[in-house]
N, C-alpha and C positions, 0 to 999 in steps of 0.2 A: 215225274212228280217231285216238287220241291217242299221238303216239310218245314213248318214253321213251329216253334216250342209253343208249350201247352197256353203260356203268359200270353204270348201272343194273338193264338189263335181268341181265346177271353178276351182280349182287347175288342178284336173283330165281334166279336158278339152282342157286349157293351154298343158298339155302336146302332146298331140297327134295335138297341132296345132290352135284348136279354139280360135279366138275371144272372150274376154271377157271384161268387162271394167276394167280401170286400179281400184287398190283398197287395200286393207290392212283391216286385221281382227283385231280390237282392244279389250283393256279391261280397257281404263281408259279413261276418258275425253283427259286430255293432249295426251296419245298416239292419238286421231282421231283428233285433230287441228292438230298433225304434220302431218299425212297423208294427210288431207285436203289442209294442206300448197305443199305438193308435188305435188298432182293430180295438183293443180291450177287451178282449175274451179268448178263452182258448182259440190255440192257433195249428194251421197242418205245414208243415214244410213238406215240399216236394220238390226234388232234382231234377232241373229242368235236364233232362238230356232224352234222344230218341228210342224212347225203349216203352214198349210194353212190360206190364207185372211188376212195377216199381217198388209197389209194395211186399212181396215178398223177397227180393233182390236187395230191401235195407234203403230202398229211395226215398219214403215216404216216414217222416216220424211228426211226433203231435209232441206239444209245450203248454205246458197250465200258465205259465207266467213270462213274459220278454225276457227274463234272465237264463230259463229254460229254453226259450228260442234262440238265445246267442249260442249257448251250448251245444243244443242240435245244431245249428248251422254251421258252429267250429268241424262238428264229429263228418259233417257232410264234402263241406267244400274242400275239394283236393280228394276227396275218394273216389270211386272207381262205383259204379253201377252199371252191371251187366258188359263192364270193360269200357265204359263210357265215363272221363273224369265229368266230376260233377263242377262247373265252374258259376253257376247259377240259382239259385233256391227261390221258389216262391213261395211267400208266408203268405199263409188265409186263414179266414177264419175258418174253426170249423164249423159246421151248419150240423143242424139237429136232424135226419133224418127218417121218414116216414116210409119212404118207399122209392125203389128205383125204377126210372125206365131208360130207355132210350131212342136217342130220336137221330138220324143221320140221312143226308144226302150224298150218293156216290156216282163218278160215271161208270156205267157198265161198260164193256167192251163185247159185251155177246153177242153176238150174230141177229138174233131178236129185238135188243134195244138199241146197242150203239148211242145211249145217252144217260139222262140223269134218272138215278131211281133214290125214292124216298125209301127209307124204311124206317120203323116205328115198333116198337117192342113193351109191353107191359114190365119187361124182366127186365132190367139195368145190370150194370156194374160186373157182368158176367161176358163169357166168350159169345156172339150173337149165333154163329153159326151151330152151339151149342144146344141153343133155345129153339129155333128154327126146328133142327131136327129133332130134339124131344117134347117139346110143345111148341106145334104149328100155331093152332090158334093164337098163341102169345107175339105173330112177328105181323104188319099187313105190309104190302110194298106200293109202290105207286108211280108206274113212270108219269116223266114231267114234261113238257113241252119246257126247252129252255127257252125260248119266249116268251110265254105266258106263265108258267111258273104254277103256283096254289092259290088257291084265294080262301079266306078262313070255311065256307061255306061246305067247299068240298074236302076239306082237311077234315072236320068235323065229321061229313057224313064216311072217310077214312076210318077215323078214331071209333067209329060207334061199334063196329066189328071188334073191336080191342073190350077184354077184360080189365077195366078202366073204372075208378071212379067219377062220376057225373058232375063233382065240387069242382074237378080243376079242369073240365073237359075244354070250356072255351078258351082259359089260359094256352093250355098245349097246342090249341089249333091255332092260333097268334104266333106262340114260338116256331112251329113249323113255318108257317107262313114266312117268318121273320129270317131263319135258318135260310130257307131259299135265295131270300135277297143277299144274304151274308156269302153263299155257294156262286151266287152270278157275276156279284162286285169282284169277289176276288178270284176269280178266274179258278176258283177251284177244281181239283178232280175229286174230291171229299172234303164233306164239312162232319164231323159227326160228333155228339152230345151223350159221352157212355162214360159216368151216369147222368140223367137227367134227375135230380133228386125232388122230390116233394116231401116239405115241411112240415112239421107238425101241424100248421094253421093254413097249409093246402098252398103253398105259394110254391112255385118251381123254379130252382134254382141250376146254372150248368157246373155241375161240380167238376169237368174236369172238361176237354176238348181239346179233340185232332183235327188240321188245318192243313189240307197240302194243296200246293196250287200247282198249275203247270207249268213246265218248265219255261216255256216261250213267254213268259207273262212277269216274270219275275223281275224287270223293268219298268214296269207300270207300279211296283209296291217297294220303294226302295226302305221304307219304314221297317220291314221284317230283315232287311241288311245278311239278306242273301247271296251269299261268297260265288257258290258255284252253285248253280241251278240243277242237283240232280238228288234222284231217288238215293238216299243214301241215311242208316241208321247212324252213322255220326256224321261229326264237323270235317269240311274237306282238310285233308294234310297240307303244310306247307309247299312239297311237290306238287298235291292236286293242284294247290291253287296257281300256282306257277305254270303248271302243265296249261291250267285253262287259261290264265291270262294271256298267255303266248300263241296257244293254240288255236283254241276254240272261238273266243270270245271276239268278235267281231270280222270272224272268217269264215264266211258260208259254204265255201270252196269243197265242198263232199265230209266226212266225218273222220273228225281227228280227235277221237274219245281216249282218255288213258285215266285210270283208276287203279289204286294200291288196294293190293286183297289184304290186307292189315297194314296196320297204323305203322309196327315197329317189328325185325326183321330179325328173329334170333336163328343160330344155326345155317347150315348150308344144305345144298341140295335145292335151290331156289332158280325158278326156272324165271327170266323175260318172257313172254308171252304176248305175243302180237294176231290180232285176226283181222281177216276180212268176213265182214258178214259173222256173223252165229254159229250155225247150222254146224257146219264144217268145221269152226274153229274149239266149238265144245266138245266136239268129239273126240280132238285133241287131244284136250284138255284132259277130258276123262281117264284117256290110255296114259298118259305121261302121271296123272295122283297116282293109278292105280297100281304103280314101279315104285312109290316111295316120292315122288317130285311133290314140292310146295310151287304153286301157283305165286309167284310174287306180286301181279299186276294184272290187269285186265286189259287191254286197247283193241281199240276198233278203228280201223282206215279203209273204210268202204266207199261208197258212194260219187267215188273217183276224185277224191282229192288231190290237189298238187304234191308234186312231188316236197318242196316245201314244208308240206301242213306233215308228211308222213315222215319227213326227217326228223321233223321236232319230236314227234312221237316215240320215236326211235331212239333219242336223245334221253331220254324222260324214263325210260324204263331201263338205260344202261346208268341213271343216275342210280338205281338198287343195287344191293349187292348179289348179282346173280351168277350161276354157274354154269348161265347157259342161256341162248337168244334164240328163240322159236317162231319164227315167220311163219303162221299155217294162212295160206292168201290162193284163194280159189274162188272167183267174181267170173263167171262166163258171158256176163247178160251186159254190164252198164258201165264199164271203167277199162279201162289201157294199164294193162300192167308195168307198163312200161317206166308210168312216172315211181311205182312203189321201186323199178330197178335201182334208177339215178340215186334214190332217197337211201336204200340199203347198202349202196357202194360209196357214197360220200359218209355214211354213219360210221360204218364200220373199218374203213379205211383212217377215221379219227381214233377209233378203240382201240386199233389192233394191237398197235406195240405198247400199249399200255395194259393188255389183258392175252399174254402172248395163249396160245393154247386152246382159247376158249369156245367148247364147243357150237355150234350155229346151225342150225337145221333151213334151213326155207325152201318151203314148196308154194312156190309161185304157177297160179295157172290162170288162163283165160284170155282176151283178148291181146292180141302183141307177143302172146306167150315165147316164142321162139326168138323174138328180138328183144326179150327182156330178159333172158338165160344168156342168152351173150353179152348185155351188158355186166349182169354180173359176174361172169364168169372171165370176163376182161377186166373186168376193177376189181374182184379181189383175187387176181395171181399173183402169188409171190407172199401173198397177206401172211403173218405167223398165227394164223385162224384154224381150228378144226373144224370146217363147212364143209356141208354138203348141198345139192342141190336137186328138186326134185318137182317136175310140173303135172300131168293131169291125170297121168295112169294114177296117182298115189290119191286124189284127194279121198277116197273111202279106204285108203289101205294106213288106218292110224296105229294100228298096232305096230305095224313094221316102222313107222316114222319114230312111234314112241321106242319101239328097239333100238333104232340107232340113234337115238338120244341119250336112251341110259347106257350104250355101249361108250357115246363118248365122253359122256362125262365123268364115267368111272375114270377113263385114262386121264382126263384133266384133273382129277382130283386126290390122283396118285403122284401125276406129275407136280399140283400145288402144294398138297399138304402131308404128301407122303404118306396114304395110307388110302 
């Protein structure tokens, strides 16, 4: 799922018809006093970045007059919200408020739907799953035929079960309506409207909206200038984007995923972290935090990619600074271990003498398994590497693999920093 900023997704809205407050997406002080001067009435600055609770986290502040919204926008841009610098503000007006709902289409993944469900809330501007469980009555849902979609007739006889004003009943059934076409165009896996706000004169406006589309589609909307197409609460790093350009991006070739588990890397004890598949490689993960190890990255080389696509990979994670390179790679079903061989002895025969010491775990199992232990164990003899090597007895034995992890990198780390 690719998310798109709140500006954004209101654009998308706008299009198909909705209500939204007037507004302009800034990036200096001076641009949001002239915006502020246009709207001509009090205004809301919000920091466009990925975050939920903006408002209690200092992302959200209000301006009586454009002098006061340059102010705010000074206090905002370049700060940090929920660790998210804030590089963009949207000034709107603020709207008078009567009551909130909310209105959202999502895909389900459950076993029962496997597609698009509406839901619809009397309660706005609150957590929904909150609402749900302490007043039912206040949530209705509705799966959709992505084909057919709503048509205002049966949206309405939806909304009649809601604890709902009757003023703005047909408006909401239009929005919804309107929301769907907004969910279909853009290929979304959620469209949702939290708060849907109604007016003091009964009009409904979306005061605020999340937009995330799927990742495979993000070609078709170059307008939202989507770097790297992934579920991700911030902006991709200049490594992500680098990793994807190289990698990923126009190479179908099985999966060459690599992701920083933080932006910026203080301190040591920071582990490379490479898997195949999940399952097996979280398990890992778990044993090696649970000894004091920082996870520095995440990568995924499953689905039998070349050897190639799994060096880059490999590359891209010795680009951190880490105190240790962890191969957990156990695929019995659909790939030749063979090519992740070539890819870990041509990597690490580049690091070696530039990282004399360093410790290296890889437990490599699955198809080719025995002719892919010889290749490594022929390309890195001689290496000045602390490896080991390890194939299918270990892949459930991660305590023991996380042991001899932190056994060697205490020695690397006495040997680096003397202590």
């Amino acid at each position: 799922m690719a998310r798109v900023y709140e500006y954004q997704g209101k654009e998308a809205l706008k299009e198909v018809g909705i209500t939204t407050p007037r507004s302009g997406c800034v990036e200096t002080p001076e641009d949001a006093v002239e915006v502020a001067r246009q709207i001509g009435k009090e205004v809301v600055l919000k920091a466009q970045v990925w975050a939920t609770g903006r408002f209690k986290a200092g992302g959200i502040k209000f301006a009586n007059t454009p002098e006061e919204a340059g102010d705010q926008a000074r206090q905002l841009l370049g700060s940090k919200v929920k660790g998210l610098e804030v590089k963009q503000i949207l000034v709107e007006e603020k709207v008078e408020i009567k009551k909130e709902l909310y209105a959202g289409i999502i895909i389900s993944d459950s076993l029962k739907v496997k597609g698009a469900v509406l839901i619809v809330s009397s309660e706005g501007g609150v957590d929904l799953e909150e609402v749900a469980s302490e007043s039912p009555e206040k949530v209705v849902k509705m799966n959709l035929d992505y084909a057919d979609g709503i048509d205002v007739k049966e949206a309405k006889k939806l909304l009649g079960t809601l604890p709902i004003d009757q003023a703005y009943l047909d408006e909401l059934a239009d929005i919804i309506c309107k929301l769907f076409s907004t969910f279909k165009s853009y290929d979304a896996t959620a469209v949702e409207i939290n708060p849907l706000v109604v007016t003091s004169d009964n009009k409904l406006i979306a005061a605020d909206c999340r937009l995330t589309i799927d990742d495979n589609s993000t070609f078709k909307h170059p307008q939202f200038g989507i770097k790297v197409p992934r579920d991700m609460d911030r902006p991709a790093t200049e490594l992500e984007q680098i990793a994807w350009d190289m990698i990923e991006e126009g190479d179908y070739r099985g999966t060459g995923y690599f992701m920083q588990m933080v932006p910026t890397y203080e301190g040591r004890s920071w582990i490379g972290f490479q898997g195949i598949g999940g399952g097996g490689a979280m398990l890992g993960a778990s044993a090696f935090i649970n000894r004091g190890f920082k996870i520095a990255n995440y990568a995924d080389t499953s689905g039998d990619p070349t050897a190639s696509k799994v060096y880059m990979v490999i590359k891209s994670i010795f680009s951190l600074p880490i105190d240790a390179y962890v191969l957990m790679g156990s695929c019995l079903a659909n790939q030749e271990q063979w090519h992740h061989a070539h890819a870990v002895v041509k990597a690490l025969r580049e690091e070696a003498d530039a990282r004399p010491g360093l410790p290296v775990i890889l437990l490599l199992a699955g198809n080719k398994e025995k002719e892919s232990h010889e290749i490594i164990q022929n390309g890195l003899e001689g290496l000045p590497l602390r490896w080991e090597l390890y194939g299918r007895d270990y892949i459930y034995n991660t305590d023991y693999i996380a042991d001899r992890v932190e056994d060697l990198v205490r020695q690397y780390q006495l040997e680096k920093y003397g202590e």
